[in-house]
Structures are given as C-alpha cells and as structure tokens.
N, C-alpha and C positions, 0 to 999 in steps of 0.2 A: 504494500500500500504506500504509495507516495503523500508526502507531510513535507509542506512546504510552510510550515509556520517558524519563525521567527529566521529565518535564513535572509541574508543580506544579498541586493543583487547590484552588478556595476550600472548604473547611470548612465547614459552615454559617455564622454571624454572630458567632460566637463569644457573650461575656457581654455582656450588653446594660449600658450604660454608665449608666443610670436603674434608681431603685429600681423595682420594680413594685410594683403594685397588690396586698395581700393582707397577711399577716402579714411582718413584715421584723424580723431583729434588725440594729438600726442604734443609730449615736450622733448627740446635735446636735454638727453641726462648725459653725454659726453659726445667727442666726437676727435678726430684725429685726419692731419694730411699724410698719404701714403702713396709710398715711391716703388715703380716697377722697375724693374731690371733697366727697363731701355730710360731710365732719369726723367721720364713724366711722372708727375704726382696727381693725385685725386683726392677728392676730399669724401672720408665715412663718417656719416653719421648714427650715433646707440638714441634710437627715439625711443620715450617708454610712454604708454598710455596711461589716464587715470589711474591712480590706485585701486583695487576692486577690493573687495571684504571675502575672507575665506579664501585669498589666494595667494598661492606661493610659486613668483616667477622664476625665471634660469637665474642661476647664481651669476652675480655683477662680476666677480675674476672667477674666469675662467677652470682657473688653476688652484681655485679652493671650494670646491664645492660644496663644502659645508659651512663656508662665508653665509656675510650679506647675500639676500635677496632683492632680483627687481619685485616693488610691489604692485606693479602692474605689467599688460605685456609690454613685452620690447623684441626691438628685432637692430640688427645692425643695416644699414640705409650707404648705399652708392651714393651720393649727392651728385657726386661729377663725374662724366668721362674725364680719363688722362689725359693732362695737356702737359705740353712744354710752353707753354705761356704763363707759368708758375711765377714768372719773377717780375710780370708786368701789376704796378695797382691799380690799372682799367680794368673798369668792372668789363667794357664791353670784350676786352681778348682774354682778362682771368678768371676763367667760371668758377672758381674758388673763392674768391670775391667777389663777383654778384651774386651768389645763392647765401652767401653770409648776412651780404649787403641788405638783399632783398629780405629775407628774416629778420633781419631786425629792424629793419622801415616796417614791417607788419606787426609789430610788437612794441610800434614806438618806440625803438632805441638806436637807431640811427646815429644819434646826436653822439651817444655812448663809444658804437662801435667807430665813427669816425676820427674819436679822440686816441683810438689807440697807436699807439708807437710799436714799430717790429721792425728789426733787420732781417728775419726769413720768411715765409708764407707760413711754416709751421707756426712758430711763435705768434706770429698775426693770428691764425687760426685758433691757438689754444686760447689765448688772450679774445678775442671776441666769441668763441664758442663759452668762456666763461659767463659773460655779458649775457647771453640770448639762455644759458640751460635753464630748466625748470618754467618755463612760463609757457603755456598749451594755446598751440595754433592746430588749423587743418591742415593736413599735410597730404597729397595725392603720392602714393605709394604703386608704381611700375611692378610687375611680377613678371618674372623670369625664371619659366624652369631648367633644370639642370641635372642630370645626371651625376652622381657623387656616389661612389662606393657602393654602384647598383641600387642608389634610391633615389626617387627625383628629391629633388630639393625645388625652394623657389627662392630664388633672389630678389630681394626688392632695394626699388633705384627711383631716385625723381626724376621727374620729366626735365626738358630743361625750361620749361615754360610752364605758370601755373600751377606750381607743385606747393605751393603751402600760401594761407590767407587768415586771415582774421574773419571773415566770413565764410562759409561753408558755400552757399550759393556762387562764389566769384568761380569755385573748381568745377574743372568737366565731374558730367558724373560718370563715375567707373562701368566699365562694360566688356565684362569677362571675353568677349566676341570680340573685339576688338585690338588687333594684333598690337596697336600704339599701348595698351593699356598691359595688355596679361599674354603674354609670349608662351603657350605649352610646348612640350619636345614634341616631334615629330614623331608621330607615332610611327616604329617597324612593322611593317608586314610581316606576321610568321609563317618562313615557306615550309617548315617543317622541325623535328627535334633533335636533327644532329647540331651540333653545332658548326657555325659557316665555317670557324679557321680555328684547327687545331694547332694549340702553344705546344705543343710538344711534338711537333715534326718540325724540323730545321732544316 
C-alpha cells in the first residue's frame, strides 16, 4: 500500500541564481577592464539584482565558497567588444568610456565620474565603477549560447546601444526570436551514433 503522508517533494528549481537574459533591473556590484592576448581590453561587468528573501546566491570569490554570498542574482556582463582604442578619453572611439559615461549620466552622476583622475583605463574604470556600484538601473542583457565542457552555457553582453536607463520603457523589449537579442547554438543534425571523428586513430 503506498502512504505518501508527510514525505517532502522538490518544488520546481526555485530562483535561478544568474541574471537572465532580457531586460533586468540590476546594480554594478563590481566590475573590471580585461586584456586579450592580442592587447585589446574590454570592459566586464558583476551586475546583481535586488536582494530577494530566502535566497542564497553564487559565492562573491570564487575561490571560497563558503565566503560571502551575492544576495541577489548576479551574473558576470561583457559590456564591450575588445578595442584597441583603450587609451583614447573619446567616448565616441573608447566604448569603455561611453558605456561608463553613459551609466552614470542615467544615474545622475556624471558630474562625479567626470571628476575622476587616471593614468590607465583600468584605474579610470575601477575608480568610476566605484562611483556608479550599488545604485539599480535597467539594464538590457544580450544572451549568447555556448558550448563549454558539453553544456550550453549562455553568455550575457550589452548591446552597444540602449543597454541600460532609468526608465524601463526607453529599452527594446526582449524577444527571444530575435537573433540581435538571444543568439542559440546551432542546433547539429544527428546523422547517427557513431561518433563523426574518432580521437584515437592518428
């Protein structure tokens, strides 16, 4: 006879611990410029949503797991394509500069980040990403899947245009169909179960 009294069942997955993909009201909880092999840098940003109650997000370092927690989701954010125009202070040739610039004109702190002093784009960036963290704008979030260790992943990156506001209404609205917006892998055809190319003939 089956007796299903007092047995607990799982819930669905509950909050997913990563921002998604779409419009997001989030703040910068940090963020850093990083350099590719070939000396272009870009700028990532760590957005974290609201704080929610009863939730425990991915640990803030990495490397201690059992640290701090984000107390909302968060995900790490592409802001820029790699440029080598890293050492110019035109917003219009350094996209590390106007995606700064333009966050903090929506946040009212312009005034702030103009006053800052820096001899590298890092330093300029650590020092105004200081200025702008914690304070929650909308932010339109690109998704990009990826394959990583046979699992998709999804990458998320701003646009270069209309990717964060003080109004909600000024961003596109997100539209999974939409290749500008949410990028999926290309689905393989399965022509069958060998596998195409075996690693172990040479």
């Amino acid at each position: 006879m089956f007796n299903t009294k007092g047995q607990e069942i799982k819930t669905g997955g509950g909050t997913p611990k990563s921002l998604q993909a779409g419009v997001v009201y989030a703040h910068i909880f940090d963020g850093s410029v990083r350099t590719a092999k070939s000396g272009k840098k870009s700028l990532e940003l760590i957005l974290e949503g609201p704080a929610l109650e009863n939730f425990e997000g991915w640990s803030i370092d990495k490397a201690n797991p059992e640290g701090p927690k984000f107390k909302g989701q968060s995900s790490r954010v592409s802001a820029t394509i790699y440029t080598d125009q890293f050492n110019s202070d035109s917003p219009a040739k350094n996209e590390i500069i106007y995606k700064l610039l333009f966050i903090a004109s929506e946040l009212g702190l312009r005034d702030d980040a103009d006053n800052v002093q820096a001899n590298t784009i890092e330093e300029w960036a650590t020092k105004v990403i200081n200025i702008l963290k914690g304070h929650n704008l909308y932010f339109f979030l690109k998704g990009t899947e990826e394959e990583y260790n046979g699992k998709t992943i999804i990458k998320l990156s701003l646009p270069k245009y209309k990717f964060a506001s003080a109004d909600e209404s000024s961003l596109d609205k997100f539209d999974k169909n939409n290749q500008y917006h949410y990028k999926a892998l290309a689905s393989k055809p399965i022509s069958g179960f060998e596998p195409a190319t075996d690693d172990f003939e040479m």
